[in-house]
Residue, then its C-alpha position, 0 to 999 in steps of 0.5 A: x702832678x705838682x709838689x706844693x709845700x703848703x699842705x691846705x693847698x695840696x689837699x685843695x689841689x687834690x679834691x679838684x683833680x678828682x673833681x675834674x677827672x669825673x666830669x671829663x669822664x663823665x662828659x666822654x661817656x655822654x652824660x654831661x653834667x649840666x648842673x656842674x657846668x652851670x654853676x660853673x658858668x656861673x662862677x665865671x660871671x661872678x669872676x669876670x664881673x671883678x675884672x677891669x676888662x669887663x667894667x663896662x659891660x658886665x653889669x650887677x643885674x646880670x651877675x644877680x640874675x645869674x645867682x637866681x637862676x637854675x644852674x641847669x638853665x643858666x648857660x641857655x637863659x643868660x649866654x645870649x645876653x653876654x656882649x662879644x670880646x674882640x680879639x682887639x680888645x682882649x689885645x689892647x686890655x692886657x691885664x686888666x682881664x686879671x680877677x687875681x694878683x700876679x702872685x696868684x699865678x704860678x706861671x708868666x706867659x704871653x700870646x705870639x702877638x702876631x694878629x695885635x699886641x701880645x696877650x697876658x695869659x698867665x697860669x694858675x693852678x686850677x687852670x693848669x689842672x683843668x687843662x692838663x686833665x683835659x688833654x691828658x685824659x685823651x692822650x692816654x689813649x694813644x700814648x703809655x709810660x713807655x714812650x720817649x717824647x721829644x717836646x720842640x716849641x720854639x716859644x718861650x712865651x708861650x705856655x704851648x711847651x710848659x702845658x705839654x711837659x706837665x700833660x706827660x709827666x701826668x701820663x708818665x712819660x719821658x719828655x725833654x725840650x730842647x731848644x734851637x736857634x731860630x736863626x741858626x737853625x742847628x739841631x746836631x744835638x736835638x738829632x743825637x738825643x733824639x738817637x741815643x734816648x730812642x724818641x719815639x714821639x714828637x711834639x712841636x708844629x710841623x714847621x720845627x719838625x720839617x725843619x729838623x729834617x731838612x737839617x739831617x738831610x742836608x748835613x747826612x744825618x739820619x732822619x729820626x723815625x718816629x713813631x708818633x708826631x703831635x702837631x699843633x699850633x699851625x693849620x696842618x692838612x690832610x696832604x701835610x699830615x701825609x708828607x710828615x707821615x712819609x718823611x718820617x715813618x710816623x702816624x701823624x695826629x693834629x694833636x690839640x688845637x686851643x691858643x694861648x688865651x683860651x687853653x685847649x679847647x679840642x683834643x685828639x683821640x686815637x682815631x686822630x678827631x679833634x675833640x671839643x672840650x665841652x666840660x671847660x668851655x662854651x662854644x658857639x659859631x658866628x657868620x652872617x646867619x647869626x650866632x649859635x652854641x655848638x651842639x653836635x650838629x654839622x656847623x662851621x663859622x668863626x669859633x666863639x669861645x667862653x671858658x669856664x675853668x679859667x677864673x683868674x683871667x676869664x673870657x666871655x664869648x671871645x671871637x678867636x678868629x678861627x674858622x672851624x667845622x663840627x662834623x656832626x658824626x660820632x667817633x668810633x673811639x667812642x668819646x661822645x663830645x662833638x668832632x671839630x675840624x680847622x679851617x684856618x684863619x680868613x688871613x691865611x688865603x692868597x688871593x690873587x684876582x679874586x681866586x683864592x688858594x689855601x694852603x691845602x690847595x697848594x700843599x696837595x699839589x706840591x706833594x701830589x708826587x708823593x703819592x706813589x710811594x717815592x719820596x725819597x727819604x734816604x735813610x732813617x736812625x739806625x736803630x729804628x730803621x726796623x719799625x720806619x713806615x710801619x707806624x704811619x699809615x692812612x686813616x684805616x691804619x694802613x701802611x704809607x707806601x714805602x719809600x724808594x732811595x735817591x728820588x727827588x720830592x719836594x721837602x718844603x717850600x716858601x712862595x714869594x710874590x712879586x708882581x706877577x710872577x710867584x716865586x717856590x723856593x723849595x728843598x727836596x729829598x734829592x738830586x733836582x735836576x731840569x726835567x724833575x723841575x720842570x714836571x714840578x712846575x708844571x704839576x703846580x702852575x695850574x693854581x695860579x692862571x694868569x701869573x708866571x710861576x718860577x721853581x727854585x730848588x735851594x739847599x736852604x730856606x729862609x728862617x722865616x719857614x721855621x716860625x709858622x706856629x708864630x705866623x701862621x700860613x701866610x707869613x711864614x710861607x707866602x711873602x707877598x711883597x705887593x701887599x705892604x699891609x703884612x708889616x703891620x701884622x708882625x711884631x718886632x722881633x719876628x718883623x727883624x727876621x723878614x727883613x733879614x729874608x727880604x733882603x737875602x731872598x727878594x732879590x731872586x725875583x728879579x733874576 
């Protein structure tokens, strides 16, 4: 998977890999090594007692009392005993989570930085072994040397693109990873490799794909037909995962979920369930009853995450934010760790007069026309036009409807908030004329009671659509512009962007 130089170092490297893969293995079948993740938890105490994060709150009692302690009982005797990581302090530490020297690490990367300041989350080795073998060990069952993929995260900060590069190369499949100007927005070249090299699978957040797509309908290019899309790093529904799958002929999988500061703590299987990644991670859920480990019953609340693979930058019960779901069920792909759905972050919902609408509320009424079959896709690459459609399906593997020629669906969408009237900029499929915008408007109106709904087809969106894997829902795609406090959640890069959009857009609101 990597060539080093120094001999010592690449045996090292190989004894943790086979070390690794045993556990995940073991941890699939249902045989958790509990020993192995004691000791684990263990050495992640001890690495977190060097760090300048944990100074204050990580006493020698507590590292003393771990080493005496079995490490089958290790995790359920001093878990509870470890004090909580706010975002904001994990935010506001910055390197002083490092247990190592900056030369230690093999890779430089920071967090987006859109709820605090930007996050150090550099690569080491062992970490970047540990992770690769997680996800790759997942993919496998969906993926095999002879598919092409297309990598299109537009993060360069981020280690999202570099750790999904090294998961291929681990599966032996093709990658390349291109990039488009955020502002820009052409991807002439993307669609040429992506025709000539006969790509089959995508992998990037669903707002670079849509945006892709919007691209090739605009300037008459064929819409790639993939066969596979991995979606990550935005919060993708049912009704969007479905759209995507429509547009595209594809089979659509949530891919991974995790961030830049933790690593990927699930991945998904071939029956498209998120997985928790229990060999690397401690898990446990908080809400007002109380704080509890994740244990395979049906649960939901804030994610809190302590891992135990990253000892040159550990994290102690570190409160993502995110709240999720562990459905309780088995999977019929047979992998025995606990299924994890997302439910987004609390910042990503509108509320307008105490009525709160997410974006799977209004994404299935948006795209509810889609249902019976016209969505308007035009056309597909030649080449793979044979296969489009049969690749996609519902969660029994069958077919998505087929799509009929020239009909007009919505492609994608941006809200805007002003008083009380919601603006939906939209690009479409085809020709929006009055009577399709007038049922649109309609089909949609119902989610705000109270408020005047305004429909705007447009041949283009603002850049700000394309960055939901930097914003999230509710920045990239709902501009409220009675909420000032939104400012101080963009930093200032992406904040340039919006105040390029304000001005362009906003004034559409007063027409």
């Amino acid at each position: 998977m990597l060539l080093l130089r120094d001999t010592t170092t690449t045996r090292e490297l190989a004894d943790a890999v086979r070390d690794h893969t045993a556990l995940v293995r073991d941890s699939h079948a249902g045989r958790p090594d509990h020993a192995s993740l004691g000791r684990k938890f263990t050495a992640t105490l001890r690495a977190a007692a060097g760090s300048g994060l944990y100074e204050d709150t990580l006493g020698p009692a507590l590292v003393a009392k771990a080493a005496g302690t079995e490490p089958e009982r290790a995790i359920g005797d001093l878990l509870t005993e470890l004090p909580f990581l706010p975002k904001k302090a994990l935010s506001e530490g910055g390197h002083r989570a490092f247990t190592r020297g900056l030369s230690e690490f093999l890779h430089y990367y920071e967090s987006s930085g859109t709820t605090g300041n930007p996050v150090a989350a550099p690569k080491a080795l062992d970490d970047l072994v540990a992770n690769t073998i997680n996800i790759g060990e997942l993919w496998a069952r969906i993926l095999s040397p002879a598919d092409r993929a297309l990598i299109l995260i537009n993060a360069p900060f981020a280690p999202a693109a570099y750790q999904f590069e090294k998961v291929l190369e681990y599966l032996q499949v093709l990658s390349l990873r291109p990039w488009v100007d955020n502002i820009t927005g052409d991807y002439t070249r993307v669609l040429r490799l992506t025709r000539e090299l006969g790509v089959n699978v995508f992998v990037g957040p669903p707002s670079r794909l849509l945006e892709m797509i919007q691209f090739a309908y605009r300037n008459d290019e064929p819409v790639p037909a993939f066969e596979k899309l991995f979606l990550m790093a935005e919060q993708t529904g049912p009704a969007f995962v479905r759209h995507l799958e429509r547009l595209t002929g594809a089979r659509a999988y949530v891919a991974a979920y995790g961030s830049s500061e933790t690593g990927t703590t699930a991945v998904t299987c071939e029956h498209r369930n998120l997985h928790l990644q229990t060999q690397s991670y401690v898990l446990e859920l908080d809400d007002a009853s109380g704080t509890r480990r994740v244990d395979g019953r049906p649960d939901r609340g804030e994610l809190v995450v302590t891992t135990l693979d990253i000892l040159a930058r550990p994290l102690l019960r570190y409160r993502t934010g995110d709240l999720v779901e562990i459905t309780g069920t088995d999977c019929p792909c047979g992998v025995a760790t606990p299924l994890l759905r997302t439910l987004g972050r609390s910042q990503d919902l509108i509320t307008l007069e105490g009525n709160g609408i997410r974006q799977n509320d209004f994404e299935s009424a948006i795209w509810a026309g889609e249902e019976n079959g016209d969505t308007g896709r035009i056309r597909h690459t030649d080449d793979a036009a044979g296969q489009a459609g049969k690749a996609g399906g519902g969660d029994d593997g069958s077919r998505l409807p087929v799509p009929r020629p020239g009909t007009t669906h919505v492609l994608n969408y941006m809200l805007v908030i002003r008083d009380r009237t919601i603006l939906c900029l939209a690009t479409t499929t085809g020709e929006a004329d009055a009577a399709w915008t007038e049922a649109t408007t309609r089909r949609i109106a119902g989610l705000f009671p109270g408020y005047e709904l305004a429909l705007r087809p447009v041949e283009k969106l603002p850049p700000l659509a394309s960055l939901g894997q930097y914003l999230g829902w509710k920045l990239s795609r709902v501009l409220d512009l009675n909420d000032d406090r939104n400012w101080d959640r963009l930093p200032a890069p992406i904040r340039g962007v919006v105040e390029t959009t304000l001005a362009e857009y906003a004034s559409t609101t007063q027409s």
